[in-house]
C-alpha positions as CSV (number, residue, x, y, z in Angstrom):
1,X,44.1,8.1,4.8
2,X,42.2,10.4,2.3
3,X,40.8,7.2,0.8
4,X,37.6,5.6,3.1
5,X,38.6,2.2,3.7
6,X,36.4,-0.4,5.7
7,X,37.3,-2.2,8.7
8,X,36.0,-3.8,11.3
9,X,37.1,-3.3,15.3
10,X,37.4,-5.3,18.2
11,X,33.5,-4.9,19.0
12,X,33.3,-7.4,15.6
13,X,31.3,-4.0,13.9
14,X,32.7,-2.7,10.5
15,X,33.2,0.4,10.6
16,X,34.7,3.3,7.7
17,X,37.8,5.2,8.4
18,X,38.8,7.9,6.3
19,X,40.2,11.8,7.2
20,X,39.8,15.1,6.7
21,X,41.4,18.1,7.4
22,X,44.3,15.7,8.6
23,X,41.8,15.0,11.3
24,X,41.0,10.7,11.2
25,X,37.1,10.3,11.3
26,X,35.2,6.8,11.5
27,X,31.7,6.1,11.0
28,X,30.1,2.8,12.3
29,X,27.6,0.8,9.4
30,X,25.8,-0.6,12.4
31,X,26.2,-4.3,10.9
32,X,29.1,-7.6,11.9
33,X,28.3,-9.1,8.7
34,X,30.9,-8.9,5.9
35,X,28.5,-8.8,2.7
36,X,26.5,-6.4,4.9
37,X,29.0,-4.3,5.7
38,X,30.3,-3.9,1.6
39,X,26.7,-2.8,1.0
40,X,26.4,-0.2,2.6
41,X,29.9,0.9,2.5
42,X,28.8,1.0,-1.0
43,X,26.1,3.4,-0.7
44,X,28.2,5.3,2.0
45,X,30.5,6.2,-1.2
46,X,27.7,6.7,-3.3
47,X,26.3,9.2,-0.7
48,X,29.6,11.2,-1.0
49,X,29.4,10.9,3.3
50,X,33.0,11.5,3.5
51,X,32.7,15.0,1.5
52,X,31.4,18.2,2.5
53,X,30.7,19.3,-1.2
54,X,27.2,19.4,-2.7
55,X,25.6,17.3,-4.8
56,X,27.8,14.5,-7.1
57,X,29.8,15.5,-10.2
58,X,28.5,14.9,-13.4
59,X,30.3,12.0,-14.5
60,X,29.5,10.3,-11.0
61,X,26.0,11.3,-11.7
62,X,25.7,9.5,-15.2
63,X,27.1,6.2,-14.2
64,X,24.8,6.0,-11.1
65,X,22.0,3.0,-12.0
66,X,18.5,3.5,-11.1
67,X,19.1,0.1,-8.7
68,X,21.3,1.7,-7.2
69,X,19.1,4.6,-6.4
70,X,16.5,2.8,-5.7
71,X,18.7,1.0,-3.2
72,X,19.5,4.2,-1.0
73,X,15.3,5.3,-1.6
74,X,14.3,2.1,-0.2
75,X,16.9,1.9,2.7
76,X,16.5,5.4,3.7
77,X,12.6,6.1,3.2
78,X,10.2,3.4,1.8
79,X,11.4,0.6,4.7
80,X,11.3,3.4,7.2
81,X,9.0,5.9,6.4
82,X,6.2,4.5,4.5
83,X,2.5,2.8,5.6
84,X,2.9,0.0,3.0
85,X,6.7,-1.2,1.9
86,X,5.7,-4.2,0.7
87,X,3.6,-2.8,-2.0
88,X,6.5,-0.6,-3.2
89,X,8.5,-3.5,-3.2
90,X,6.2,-5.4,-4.9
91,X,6.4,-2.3,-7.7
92,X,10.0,-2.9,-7.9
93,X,10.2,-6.1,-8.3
94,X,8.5,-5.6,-11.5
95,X,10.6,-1.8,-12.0
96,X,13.9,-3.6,-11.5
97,X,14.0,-5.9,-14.5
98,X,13.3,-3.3,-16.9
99,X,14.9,-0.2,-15.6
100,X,17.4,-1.7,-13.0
101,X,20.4,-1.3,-14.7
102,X,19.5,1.8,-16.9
103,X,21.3,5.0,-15.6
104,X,19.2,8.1,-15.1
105,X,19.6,9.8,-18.6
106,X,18.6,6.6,-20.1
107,X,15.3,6.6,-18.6
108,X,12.9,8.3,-21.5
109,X,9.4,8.7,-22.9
110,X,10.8,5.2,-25.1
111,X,11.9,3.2,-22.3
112,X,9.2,4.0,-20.3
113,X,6.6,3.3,-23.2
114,X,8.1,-0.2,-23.3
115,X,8.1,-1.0,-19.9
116,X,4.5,-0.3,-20.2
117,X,4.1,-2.7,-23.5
118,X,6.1,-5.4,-21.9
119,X,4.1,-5.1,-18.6
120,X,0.9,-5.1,-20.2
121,X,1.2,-8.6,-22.0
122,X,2.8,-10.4,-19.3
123,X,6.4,-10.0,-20.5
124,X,7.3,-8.9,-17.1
125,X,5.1,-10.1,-14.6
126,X,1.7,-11.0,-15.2
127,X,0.1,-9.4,-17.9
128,X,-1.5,-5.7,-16.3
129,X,-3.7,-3.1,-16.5
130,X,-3.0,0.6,-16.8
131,X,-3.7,1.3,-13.4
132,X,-1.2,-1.3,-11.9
133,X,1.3,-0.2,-14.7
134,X,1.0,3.4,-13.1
135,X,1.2,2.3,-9.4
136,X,4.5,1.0,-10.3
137,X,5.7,4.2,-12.0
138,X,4.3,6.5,-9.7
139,X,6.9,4.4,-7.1
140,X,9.9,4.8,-9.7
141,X,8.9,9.1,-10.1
142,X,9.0,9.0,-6.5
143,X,12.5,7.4,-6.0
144,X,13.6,10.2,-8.5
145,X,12.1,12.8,-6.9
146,X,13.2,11.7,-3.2
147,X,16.8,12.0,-4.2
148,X,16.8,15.6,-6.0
149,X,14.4,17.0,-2.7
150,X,16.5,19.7,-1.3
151,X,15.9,18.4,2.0
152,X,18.4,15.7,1.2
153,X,21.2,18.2,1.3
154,X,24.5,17.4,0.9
155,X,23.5,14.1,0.4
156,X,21.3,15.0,-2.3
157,X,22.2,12.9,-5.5
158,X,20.0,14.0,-8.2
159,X,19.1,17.4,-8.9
160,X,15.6,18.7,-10.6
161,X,16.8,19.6,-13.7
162,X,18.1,15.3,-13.5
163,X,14.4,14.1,-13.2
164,X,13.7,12.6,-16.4
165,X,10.6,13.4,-17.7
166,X,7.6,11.1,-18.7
167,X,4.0,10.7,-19.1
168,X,2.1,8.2,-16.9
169,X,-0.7,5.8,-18.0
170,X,-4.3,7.4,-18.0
171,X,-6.0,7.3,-14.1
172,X,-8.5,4.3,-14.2
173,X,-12.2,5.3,-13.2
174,X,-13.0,4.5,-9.6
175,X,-14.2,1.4,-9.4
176,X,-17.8,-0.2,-9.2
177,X,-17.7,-3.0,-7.7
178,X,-19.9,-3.6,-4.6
179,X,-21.7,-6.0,-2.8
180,X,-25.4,-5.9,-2.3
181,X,-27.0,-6.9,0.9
182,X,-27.7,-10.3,-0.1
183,X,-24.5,-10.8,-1.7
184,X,-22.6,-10.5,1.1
185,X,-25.2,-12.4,3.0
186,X,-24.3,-15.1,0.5
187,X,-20.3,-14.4,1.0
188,X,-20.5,-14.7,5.2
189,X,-22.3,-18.1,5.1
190,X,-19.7,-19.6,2.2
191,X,-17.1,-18.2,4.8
192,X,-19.0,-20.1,7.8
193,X,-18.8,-23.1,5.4
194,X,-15.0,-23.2,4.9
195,X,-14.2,-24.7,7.7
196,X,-17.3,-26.3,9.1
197,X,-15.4,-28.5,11.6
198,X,-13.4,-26.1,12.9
199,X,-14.9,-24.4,16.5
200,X,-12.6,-20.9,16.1
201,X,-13.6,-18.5,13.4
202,X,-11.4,-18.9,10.1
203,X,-8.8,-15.9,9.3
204,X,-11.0,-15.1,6.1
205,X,-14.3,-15.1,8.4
206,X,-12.8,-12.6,10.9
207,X,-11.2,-10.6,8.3
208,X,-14.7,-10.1,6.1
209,X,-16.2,-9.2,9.2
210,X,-13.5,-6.7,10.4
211,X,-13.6,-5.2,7.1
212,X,-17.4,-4.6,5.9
213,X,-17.6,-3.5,9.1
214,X,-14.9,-1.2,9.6
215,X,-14.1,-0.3,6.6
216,X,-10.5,-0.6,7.0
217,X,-7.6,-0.9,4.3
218,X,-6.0,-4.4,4.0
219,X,-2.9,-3.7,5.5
220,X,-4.3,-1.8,8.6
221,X,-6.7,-4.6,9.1
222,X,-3.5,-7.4,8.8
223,X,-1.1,-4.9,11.4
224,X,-3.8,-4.7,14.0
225,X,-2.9,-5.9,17.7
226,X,-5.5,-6.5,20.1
227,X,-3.7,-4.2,22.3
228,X,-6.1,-1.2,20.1
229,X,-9.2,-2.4,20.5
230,X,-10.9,-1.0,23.1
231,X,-13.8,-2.6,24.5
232,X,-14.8,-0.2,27.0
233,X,-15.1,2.6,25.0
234,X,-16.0,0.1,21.8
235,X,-13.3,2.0,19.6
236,X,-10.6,0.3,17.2
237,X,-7.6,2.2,16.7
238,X,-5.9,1.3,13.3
239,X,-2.7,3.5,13.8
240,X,0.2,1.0,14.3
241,X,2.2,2.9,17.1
242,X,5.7,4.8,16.2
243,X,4.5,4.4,12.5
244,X,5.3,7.6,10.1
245,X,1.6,8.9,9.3
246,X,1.0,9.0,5.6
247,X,-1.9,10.4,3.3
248,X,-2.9,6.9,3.6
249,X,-4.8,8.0,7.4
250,X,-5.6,5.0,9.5
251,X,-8.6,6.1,11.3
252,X,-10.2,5.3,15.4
253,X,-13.3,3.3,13.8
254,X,-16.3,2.9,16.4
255,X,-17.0,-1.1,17.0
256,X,-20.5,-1.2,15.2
257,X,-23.0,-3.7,17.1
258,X,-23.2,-5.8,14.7
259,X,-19.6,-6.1,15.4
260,X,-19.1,-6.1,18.6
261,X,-20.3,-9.8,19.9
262,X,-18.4,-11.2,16.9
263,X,-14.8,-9.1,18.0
264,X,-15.4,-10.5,21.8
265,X,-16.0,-14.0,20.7
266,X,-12.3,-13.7,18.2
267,X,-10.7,-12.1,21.6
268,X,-11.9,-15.4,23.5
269,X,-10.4,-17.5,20.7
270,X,-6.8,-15.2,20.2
271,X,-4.7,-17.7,22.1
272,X,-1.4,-15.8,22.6
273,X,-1.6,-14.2,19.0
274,X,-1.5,-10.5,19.5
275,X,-1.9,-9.7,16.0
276,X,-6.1,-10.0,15.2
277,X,-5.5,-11.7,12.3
278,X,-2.9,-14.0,13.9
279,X,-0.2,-13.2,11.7
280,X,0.2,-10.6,8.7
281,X,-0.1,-13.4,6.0
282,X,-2.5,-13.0,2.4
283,X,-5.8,-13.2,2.7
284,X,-6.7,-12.7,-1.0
285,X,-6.8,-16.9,-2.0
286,X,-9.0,-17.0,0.6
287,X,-11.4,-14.6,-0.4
288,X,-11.1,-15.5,-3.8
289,X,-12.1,-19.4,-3.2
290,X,-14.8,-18.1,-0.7
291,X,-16.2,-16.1,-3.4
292,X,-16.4,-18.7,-5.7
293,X,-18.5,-21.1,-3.5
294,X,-20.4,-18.6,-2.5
295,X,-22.1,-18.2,-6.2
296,X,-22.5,-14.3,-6.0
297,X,-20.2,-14.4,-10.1
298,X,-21.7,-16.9,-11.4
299,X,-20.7,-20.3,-12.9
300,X,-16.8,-20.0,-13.0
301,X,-14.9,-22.1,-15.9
302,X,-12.9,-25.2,-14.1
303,X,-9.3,-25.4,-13.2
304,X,-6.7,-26.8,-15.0
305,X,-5.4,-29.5,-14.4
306,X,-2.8,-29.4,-11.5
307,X,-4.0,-25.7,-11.1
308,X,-4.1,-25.3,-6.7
309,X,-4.7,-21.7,-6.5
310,X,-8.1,-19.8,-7.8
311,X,-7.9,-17.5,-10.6
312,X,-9.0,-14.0,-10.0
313,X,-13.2,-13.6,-8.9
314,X,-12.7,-9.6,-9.5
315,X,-13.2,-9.1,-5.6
316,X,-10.7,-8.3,-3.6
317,X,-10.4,-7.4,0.1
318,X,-10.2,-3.6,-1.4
319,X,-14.2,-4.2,-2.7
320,X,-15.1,-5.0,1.0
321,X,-14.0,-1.7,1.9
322,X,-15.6,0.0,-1.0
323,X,-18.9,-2.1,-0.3
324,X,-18.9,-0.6,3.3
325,X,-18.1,3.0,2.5
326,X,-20.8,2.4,-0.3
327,X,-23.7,1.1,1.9
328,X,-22.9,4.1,4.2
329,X,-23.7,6.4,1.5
330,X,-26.4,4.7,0.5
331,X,-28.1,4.7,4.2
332,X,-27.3,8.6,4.8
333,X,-24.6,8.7,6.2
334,X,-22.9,12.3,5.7
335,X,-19.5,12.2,3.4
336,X,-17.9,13.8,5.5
337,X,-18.3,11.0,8.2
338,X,-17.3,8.3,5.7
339,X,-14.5,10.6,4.9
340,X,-13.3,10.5,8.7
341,X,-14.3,6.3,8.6
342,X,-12.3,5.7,5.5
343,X,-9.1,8.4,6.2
344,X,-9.9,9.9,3.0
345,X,-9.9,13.5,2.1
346,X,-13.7,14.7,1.4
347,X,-12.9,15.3,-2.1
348,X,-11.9,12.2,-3.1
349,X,-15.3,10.4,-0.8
350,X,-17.4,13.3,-2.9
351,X,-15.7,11.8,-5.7
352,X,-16.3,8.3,-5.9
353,X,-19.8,7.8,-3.2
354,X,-21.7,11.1,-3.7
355,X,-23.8,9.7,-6.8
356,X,-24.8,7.0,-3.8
357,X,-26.5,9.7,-2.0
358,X,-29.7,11.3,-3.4
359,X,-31.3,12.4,-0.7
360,X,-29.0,14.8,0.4
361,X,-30.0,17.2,-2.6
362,X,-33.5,15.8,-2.6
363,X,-34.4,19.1,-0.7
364,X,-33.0,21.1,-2.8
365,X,-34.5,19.8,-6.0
366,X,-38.0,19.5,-4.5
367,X,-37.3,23.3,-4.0
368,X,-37.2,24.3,-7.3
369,X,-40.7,25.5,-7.7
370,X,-42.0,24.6,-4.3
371,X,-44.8,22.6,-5.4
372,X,-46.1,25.4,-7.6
373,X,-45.2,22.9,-10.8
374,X,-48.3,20.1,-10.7
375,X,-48.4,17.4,-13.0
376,X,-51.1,17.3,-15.4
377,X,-54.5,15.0,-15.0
């Protein structure tokens, strides 16, 4: 049986049979269902399992398809090995029509250049910025580069020399956005105001509070269980257990005491839910329409007829994070304390919240002639 064929057994599991060495070998694909089953016999082929050669052939190599690369990348590492899959998947979603069934020697400066064209006015997608355009090819680099890392082995598919080679949309300058004392003031009671009939505290309401007070990212905010926060020693631990840790760090935030009365009165109201958040649906309509009423943009142009959902305010649930980290800064905090708050290297805090920080070169500037310098009368 030098050929792999697919089978299933008695226990109703497929499984592959093939031999080597005149020796038959078998290899379960851990599934019962038939379409399953084909797709990852599939990539068991394109894997070259069965071999004990190196890397594929040429000719194997040029008729691979970046879907089906991205297939194995997202099977083998982004659904098990990542903080965030849904946002690479979200990338591909958008990757896949353009470059899906392009092989890897088709993917150029050109093709690349018009994904970005197309992606920009809304040809696929929505129409997007630079930034978003380079997310999403950052993600596709990264599927490339997985399969030629030498750690893949035998199993490795691409080598360096494959990687084709392109230039990425221009980094976007950090953003600005952030919101004033009074602005989010303005943001908590139009949250309060949601749902005025309603005795337990809206999703949106617990999830501004949890995150201009924590700090937290989106997704860490959305995974947490009440089973990590810790009321005796007021701590929230953000880390989902068994998860792979990432330069994304989720951090062990101290409950603030601002906090604290408003996290015991959502424990009260959790029901059985263990997530906090009750389940890991979007909050971003939610925000959005809370922003509106709130007034803190300005008069916002009507909706179209028919038109449910609100249009983009230009705050998202990333700009309560950056608001907290920013009123930090602007308070005294040291950077490298929002660093350890935020899970962010010192560089990049330094980066994009040091100009938010005077006073911590106030001494140094008052130094300069030590009062010997007087101002004229």
């Amino acid at each position: 049986m030098p050929t792999p064929v697919l089978r299933q057994i008695d226990n109703e599991y497929y499984y592959v049979f093939w031999s080597e060495k005149r020796r038959s070998r078998r290899e379960s694909l851990g599934t019962k269902e038939a379409a399953e089953a084909e797709r990852r016999f599939a990539h068991w082929l394109l894997l070259g399992s069965h071999r004990k050669s190196g890397p594929l052939d040429e000719d194997a190599k040029q008729s691979l398809t970046v879907s089906e690369l991205w297939q194995i990348y997202d099977e083998r590492h982004v659904q098990k090995e990542t903080a965030s899959p849904k946002s690479i998947e979200s990338s591909w979603k958008n990757l896949s029509v353009h470059f899906g069934n392009a092989t890897i020697d088709q993917v150029d400066e050109d093709l690349v250049k018009d994904y970005e064209d197309a992606r920009a006015i809304g040809a696929i997608g929505r129409p997007s910025k630079p930034a978003t355009i380079r997310k999403e090819l950052i993600a596709l680099r990264a599927c490339f580069s997985w399969h030629a890392n030498p750690q893949r082995g035998k199993r490795r598919l691409l080598e360096s020399r494959d990687l084709p080679n392109f230039i990425l949309p221009e980094e976007s300058a950090p953003r600005e956005r952030w919101l004033r004392t009074e602005e989010i003031a303005a943001l908590m009671a139009a949250a309060q105001a949601l749902h005025p009939n309603e005795k337990r505290m809206s999703r949106a309401e617990r999830f501004l509070w949890l995150a201009l007070e924590t700090a937290a990212r989106k997704q860490a905010i959305l995974d947490l269980t009440w089973d990590r926060v810790d009321f005796e020693i007021g701590a929230i631990d953000f880390q989902v257990p068994g998860q792979r840790r990432t330069k994304k760090k989720k951090a062990v935030v101290p409950i603030s005491r601002a906090l604290m009365p408003i996290l015991k009165r959502m424990h009260d109201e959790r029901g059985d839910n263990k997530l906090v958040m009750d389940n890991g649906s979007s909050v971003w309509f939610s925000i959005q329409i809370i922003v509106e009423r709130s007034g803190i943009i300005g008069p916002r142009p009507p909706r179209a007829k028919g038109q449910r959902k609100p249009q983009a305010t230009g705050i998202s649930p990333h700009t309560l994070r950056h608001t907290a980290a920013t009123h930090m800064a602007r308070r005294g905090v040291p950077l490298y304390d929002i660093a350890g708050i935020l899970g962010n290297s010192l560089a990049m805090v330094e980066k994009v919240y040091a100009k938010h920080c005077p006073d911590r070169l106030r001494a140094a500037v008052n130094s300069i002639s030590s009062g010997f310098l007087e101002a004229a009368e």
